[in-house]
N, C-alpha and C positions, 0 to 999 in steps of 0.2 A: 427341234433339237433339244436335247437335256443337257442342261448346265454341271459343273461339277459337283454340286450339291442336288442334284439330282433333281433341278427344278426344269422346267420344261420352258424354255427361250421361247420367246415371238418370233414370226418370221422375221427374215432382215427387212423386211418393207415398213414394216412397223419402227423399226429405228431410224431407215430414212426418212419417214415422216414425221417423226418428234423432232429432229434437226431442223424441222420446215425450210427446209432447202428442197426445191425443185428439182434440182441435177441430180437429188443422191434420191429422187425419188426415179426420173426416168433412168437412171444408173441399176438401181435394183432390178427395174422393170425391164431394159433389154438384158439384164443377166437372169433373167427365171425369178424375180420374184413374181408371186401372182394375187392378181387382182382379185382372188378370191380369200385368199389366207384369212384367218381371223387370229385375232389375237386368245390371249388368257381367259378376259373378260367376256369374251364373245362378241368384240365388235368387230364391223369390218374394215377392210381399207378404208372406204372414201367415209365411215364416221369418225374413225381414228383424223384423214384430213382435215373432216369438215369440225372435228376439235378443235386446228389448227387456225383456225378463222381465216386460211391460205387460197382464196380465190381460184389463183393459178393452178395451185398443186392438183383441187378438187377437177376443175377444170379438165385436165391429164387425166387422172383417176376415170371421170369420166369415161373420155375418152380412151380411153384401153379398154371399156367394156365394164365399169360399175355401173347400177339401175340408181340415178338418180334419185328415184323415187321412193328406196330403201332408208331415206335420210330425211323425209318430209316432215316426220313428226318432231323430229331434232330439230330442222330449220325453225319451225311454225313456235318452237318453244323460244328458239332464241330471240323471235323477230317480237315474240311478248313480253320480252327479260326487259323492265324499261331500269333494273338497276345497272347493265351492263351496256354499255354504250357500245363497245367493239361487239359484241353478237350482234345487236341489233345491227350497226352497218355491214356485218358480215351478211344478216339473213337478207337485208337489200340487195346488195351486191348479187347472192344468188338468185334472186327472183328476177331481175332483172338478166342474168347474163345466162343462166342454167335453164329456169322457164321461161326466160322470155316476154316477162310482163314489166 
């Protein structure tokens, strides 16, 4: 969509996922947003979520059909960040509940 300034809007998926609210994310998702969208930047949904340090939201994303795997070198960065403490428990939380280790 273009804005009135002529700028070129993200899809609405992308704004339910800055809200890190889970409802407004499966909300978009049974109205047509899609799990493929990318934003401005070129990222996609589930790294736009996995921004969000949102366990759950990623989780959903998942499972509608994002590649996991699209997001690894993100994870493997955050899980080395020893100045941020919430990435690090983030990139736990994935490996154990996404990979499974």
């Amino acid at each position: 969509e273009i804005d009135a300034e002529g700028t070129v809007a993200p899809p609405p998926i992308f704004g339910a996922i800055a809200s890190n609210k889970l409802a407004c994310v499966k909300f978009v998702l049974a109205h047509g947003g899609k799990i493929t969208d990318v934003d401005g930047d070129g990222r996609s949904v589930l790294q736009a979520a996995v921004g969000q340090t949102n366990i759950n939201m990623c989780l959903h994303i998942i499972d509608a059909g994002a590649d996991p795997k699209s997001v690894e070198e993100t994870i493997n960065g955050m899980a080395a960040n020893d100045d941020d403490e919430q990435s690090k428990k983030f990139a736990a939380k994935w490996r154990k509940r996404v990979l499974k280790q």
